[in-house]
C-alpha positions in Angstrom: -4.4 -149.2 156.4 -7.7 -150.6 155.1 -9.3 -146.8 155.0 -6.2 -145.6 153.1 -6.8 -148.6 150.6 -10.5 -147.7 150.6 -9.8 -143.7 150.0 -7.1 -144.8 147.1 -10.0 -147.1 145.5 -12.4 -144.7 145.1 -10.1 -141.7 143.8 -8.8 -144.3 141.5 -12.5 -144.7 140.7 -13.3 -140.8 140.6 -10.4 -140.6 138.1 -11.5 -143.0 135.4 -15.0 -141.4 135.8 -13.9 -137.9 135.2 -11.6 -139.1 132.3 -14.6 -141.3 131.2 -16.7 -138.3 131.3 -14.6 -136.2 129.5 -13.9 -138.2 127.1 -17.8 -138.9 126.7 -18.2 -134.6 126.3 -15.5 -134.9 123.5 -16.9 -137.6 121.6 -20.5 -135.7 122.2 -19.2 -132.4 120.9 -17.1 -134.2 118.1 -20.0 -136.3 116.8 -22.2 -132.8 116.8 -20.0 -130.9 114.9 -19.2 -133.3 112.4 -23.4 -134.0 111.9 -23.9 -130.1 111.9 -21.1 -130.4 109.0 -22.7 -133.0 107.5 -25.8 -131.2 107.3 -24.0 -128.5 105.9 -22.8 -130.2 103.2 -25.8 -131.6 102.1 -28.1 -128.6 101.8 -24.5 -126.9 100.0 -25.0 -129.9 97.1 -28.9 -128.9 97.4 -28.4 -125.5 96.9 -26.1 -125.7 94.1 -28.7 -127.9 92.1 -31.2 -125.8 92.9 -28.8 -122.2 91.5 -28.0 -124.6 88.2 -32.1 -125.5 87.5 -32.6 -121.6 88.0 -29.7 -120.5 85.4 -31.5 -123.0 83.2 -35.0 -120.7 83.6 -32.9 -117.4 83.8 -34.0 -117.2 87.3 -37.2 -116.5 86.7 -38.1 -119.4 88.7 -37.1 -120.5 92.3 -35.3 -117.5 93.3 -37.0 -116.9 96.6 -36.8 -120.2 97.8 -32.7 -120.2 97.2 -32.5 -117.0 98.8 -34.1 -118.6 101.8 -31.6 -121.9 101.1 -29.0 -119.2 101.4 -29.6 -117.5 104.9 -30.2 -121.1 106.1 -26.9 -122.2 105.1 -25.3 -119.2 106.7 -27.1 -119.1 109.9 -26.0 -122.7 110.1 -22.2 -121.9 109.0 -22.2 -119.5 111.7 -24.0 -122.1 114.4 -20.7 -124.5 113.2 -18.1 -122.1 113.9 -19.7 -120.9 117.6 -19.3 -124.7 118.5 -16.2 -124.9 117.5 -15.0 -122.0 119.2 -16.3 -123.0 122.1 -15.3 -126.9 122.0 -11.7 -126.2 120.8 -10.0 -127.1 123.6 -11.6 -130.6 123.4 -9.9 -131.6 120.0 -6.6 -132.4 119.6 -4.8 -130.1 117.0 -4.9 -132.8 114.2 -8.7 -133.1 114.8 -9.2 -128.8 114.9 -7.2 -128.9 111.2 -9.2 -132.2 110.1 -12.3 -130.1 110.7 -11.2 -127.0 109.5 -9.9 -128.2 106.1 -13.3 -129.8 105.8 -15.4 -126.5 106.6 -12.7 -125.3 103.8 -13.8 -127.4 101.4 -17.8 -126.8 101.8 -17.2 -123.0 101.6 -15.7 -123.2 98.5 -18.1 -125.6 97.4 -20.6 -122.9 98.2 -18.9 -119.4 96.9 -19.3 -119.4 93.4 -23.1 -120.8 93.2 -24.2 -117.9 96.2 -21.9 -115.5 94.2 -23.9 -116.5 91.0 -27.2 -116.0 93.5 -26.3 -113.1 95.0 -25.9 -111.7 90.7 -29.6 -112.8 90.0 -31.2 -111.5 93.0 -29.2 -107.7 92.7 -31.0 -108.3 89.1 -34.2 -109.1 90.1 -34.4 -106.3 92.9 -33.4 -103.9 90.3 -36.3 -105.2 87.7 -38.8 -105.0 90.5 -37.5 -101.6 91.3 -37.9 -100.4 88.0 -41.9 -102.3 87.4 -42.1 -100.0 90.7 -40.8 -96.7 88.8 -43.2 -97.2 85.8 -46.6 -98.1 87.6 -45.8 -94.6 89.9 -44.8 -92.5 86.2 -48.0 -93.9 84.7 -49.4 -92.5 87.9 -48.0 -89.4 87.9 -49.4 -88.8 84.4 -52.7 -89.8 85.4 -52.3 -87.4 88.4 -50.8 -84.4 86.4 -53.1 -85.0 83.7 -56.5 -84.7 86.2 -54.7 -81.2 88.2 -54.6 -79.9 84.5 -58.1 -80.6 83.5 -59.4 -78.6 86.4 -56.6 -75.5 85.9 -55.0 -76.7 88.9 -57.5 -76.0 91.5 -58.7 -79.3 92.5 -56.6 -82.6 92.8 -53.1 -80.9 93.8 -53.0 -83.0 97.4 -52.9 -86.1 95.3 -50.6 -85.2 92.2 -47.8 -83.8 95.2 -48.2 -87.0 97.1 -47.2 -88.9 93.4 -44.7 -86.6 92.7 -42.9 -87.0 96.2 -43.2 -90.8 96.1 -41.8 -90.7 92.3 -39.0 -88.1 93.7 -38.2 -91.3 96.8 -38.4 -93.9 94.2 -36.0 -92.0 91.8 -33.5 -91.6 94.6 -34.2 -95.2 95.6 -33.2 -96.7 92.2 -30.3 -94.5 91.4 -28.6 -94.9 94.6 -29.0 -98.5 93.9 -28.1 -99.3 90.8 -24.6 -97.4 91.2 -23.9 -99.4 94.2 -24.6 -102.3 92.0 -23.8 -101.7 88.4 -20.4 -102.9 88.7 -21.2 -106.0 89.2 -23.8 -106.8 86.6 -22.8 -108.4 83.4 -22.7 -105.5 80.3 -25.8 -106.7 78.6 -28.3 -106.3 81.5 -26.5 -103.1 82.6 -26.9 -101.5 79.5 -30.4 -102.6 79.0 -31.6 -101.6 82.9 -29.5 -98.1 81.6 -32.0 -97.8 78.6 -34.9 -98.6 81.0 -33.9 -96.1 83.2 -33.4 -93.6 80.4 -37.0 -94.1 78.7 -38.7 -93.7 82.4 -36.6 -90.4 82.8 -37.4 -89.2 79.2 -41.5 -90.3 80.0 -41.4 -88.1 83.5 -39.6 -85.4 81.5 -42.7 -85.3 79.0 -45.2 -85.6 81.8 -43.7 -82.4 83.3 -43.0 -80.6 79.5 -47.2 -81.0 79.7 -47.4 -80.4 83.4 -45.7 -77.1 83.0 -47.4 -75.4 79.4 -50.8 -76.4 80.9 -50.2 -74.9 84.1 -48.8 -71.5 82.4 -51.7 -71.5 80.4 -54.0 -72.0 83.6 -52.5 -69.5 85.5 -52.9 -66.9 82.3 -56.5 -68.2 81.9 -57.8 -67.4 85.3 -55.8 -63.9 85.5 -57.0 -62.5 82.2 -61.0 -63.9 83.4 -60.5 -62.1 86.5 -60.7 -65.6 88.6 -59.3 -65.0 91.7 -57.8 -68.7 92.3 -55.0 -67.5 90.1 -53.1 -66.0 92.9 -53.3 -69.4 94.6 -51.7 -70.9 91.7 -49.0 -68.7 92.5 -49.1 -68.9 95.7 -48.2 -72.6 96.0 -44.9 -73.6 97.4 -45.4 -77.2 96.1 -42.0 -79.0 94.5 -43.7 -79.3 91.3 -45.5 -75.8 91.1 -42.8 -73.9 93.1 -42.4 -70.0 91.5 -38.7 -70.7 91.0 -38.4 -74.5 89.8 -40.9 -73.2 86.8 -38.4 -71.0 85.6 -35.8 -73.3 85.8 -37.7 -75.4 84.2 -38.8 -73.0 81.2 -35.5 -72.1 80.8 -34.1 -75.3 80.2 -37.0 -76.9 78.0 -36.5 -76.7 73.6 -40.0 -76.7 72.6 -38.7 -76.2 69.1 -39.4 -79.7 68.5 -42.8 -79.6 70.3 -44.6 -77.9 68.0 -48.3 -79.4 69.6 -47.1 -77.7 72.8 -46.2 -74.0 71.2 -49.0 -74.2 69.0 -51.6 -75.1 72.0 -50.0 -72.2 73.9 -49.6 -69.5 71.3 -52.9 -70.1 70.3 -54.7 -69.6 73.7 -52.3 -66.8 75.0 -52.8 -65.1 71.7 -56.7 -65.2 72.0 -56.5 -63.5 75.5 -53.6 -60.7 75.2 -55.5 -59.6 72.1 -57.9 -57.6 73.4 -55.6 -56.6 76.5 -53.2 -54.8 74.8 -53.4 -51.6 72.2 -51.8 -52.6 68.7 -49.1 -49.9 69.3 -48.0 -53.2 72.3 -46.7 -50.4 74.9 -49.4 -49.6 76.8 -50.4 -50.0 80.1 -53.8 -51.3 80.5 -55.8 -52.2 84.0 -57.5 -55.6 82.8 -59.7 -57.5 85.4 -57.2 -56.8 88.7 -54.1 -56.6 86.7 -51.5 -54.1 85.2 -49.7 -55.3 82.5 -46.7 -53.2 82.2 -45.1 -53.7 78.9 -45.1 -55.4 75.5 -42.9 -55.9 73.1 -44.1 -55.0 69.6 -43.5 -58.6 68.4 -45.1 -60.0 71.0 -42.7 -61.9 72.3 -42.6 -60.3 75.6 -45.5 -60.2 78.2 -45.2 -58.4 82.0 -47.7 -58.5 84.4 -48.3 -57.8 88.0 -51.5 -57.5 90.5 -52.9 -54.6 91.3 -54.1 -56.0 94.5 -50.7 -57.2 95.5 -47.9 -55.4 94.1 -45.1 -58.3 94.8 -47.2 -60.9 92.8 -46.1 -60.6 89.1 -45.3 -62.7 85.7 -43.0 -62.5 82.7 -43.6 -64.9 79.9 -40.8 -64.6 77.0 -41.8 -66.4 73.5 -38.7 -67.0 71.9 -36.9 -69.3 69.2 -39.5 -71.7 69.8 -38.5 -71.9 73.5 -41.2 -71.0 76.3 -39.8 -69.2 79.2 -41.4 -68.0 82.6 -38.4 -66.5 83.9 -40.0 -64.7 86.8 -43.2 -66.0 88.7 -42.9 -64.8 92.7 -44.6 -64.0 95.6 -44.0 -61.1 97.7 
């Protein structure tokens, strides 16, 4: 009788130990939660002081250290919910909603400032993206403008390596900005728009230059028998491919340009004269080259290698318009 007493003690004991203890791991988990909340809610009210001193400076100020404010808040939000999914059962259901309705409350305390973040830093990125756009133009320019000086036989490794990374960071900003554009407010979008256009229109006029120049390079070293000339040709760079000059020439109005025209009549004038006859039919071997034909108003030149029957040129003066309609390899 006295063990049975004893046994019923000390289960009786076990009992208000385990319910002790339990009740300890619920107050622990209860009392964690509610200071991760806590903490939560704190750096929420920090962070939205910190987005309304940044509108105040046009967020030209601070915006790094609120994006880092941001992922904290976040990683902590998500720290929150893993202990409550894991500590559910320890709550009873009016606790779980007491909690919820308070997590509630901070999130939408939170939204519209990181929504109003979230706007300035898509606006900053696509700022620094486009700061990034007109260093590489300016040095693309640079680039094009040293390949011409030399007739295109020295410094084309560097000039293709600017014109692929201005090609990536094209793509890059393009791809962005109509992922984002929707969501900027009209003024900025139209001004990063009129940005955009005057980089475009600048990288057009580098390769209006680009282009003439390397036409009248590649005329140059044909009619003074320079053998680099079929190099030039040669390339199968994006820039100096046969077939995206002609596109190219064909698309370009020089009407407007008349520095270009003039520049270019005046030096492809100076070395057809002595090629061709006055009657502007003949056929005439010059240096390593036949040129085939000529139309009487000189408006037409063909050409080809004697050496290398597939490599030829047409150059078409027209309207003010400057076309290299054919320039292949065979």
């Amino acid at each position: 009788m006295r063990k049975l007493v004893s046994f019923s003690s000390s289960l009786l004991i076990f009992l208000v130990m385990v319910n002790v203890g339990c009740s300890s791991q619920a107050d622990m988990a209860k009392k964690e939660i509610q200071a991760l909340q806590s903490n939560i809610e704190q750096k929420v009210v920090q962070f939205q002081k910190g987005v309304e001193n940044a509108r105040g400076k046009n967020f030209s100020e601070g915006l790094d250290s609120l994006i880092q404010a941001k992922a904290q808040i976040e990683r902590l939000q998500a720290l929150w919910q893993a202990k409550m999914d894991s500590a559910t059962q320890l709550f009873s259901e009016e606790e779980r909603q007491m909690l919820k309705s308070a997590a509630e409350n901070i999130q939408s305390l939170y939204r519209g400032s990181r929504e109003e973040l979230e706007k300035a830093e898509t606006i900053s990125r696509l700022k620094q993206k486009m700061i990034r756009l007109e260093v590489a133009t300016a040095d693309y320019k640079q680039f094009a403008t040293k390949a011409a000086y030399t007739h295109f036989t020295s410094g084309m490794d560097d000039f293709s390596q600017k014109h692929h990374e201005l090609d990536s960071l094209n793509a890059d900003w393009k791809k962005f900005f109509e992922a984002k554009k929707s969501q900027l407010p009209e003024p900025i979008k139209t001004a990063l728009q009129e940005k955009w256009n005057a980089i475009e229109s600048a990288q057009s006029d580098v390769q209006d230059v680009l282009y003439v120049n390397f036409a009248k390079s590649v005329l140059y070293l044909m009619v003074t028998g320079d053998a680099r000339a079929a190099e030039m040709l040669d390339w199968r760079n994006l820039v100096l491919d046969a077939d995206q000059i002609g596109r190219v020439y064909s698309t370009i109005d020089y009407s407007s340009r008349d520095k270009y025209m003039s520049e270019v009549i005046q030096t492809t004038s100076g070395m057809f004269s002595y090629i061709f006859e006055t009657s502007g039919n003949s056929v005439r071997n010059v240096r390593g080259w036949h040129l085939d034909s000529k139309q009487a108003n000189g408006a037409v030149v063909k050409a080809r290698s004697e050496s290398n029957e597939g490599l030829s040129f047409t150059i078409h003066f027209s309207s003010g318009r400057l076309l290299l309609s054919r320039m292949v390899t065979g």
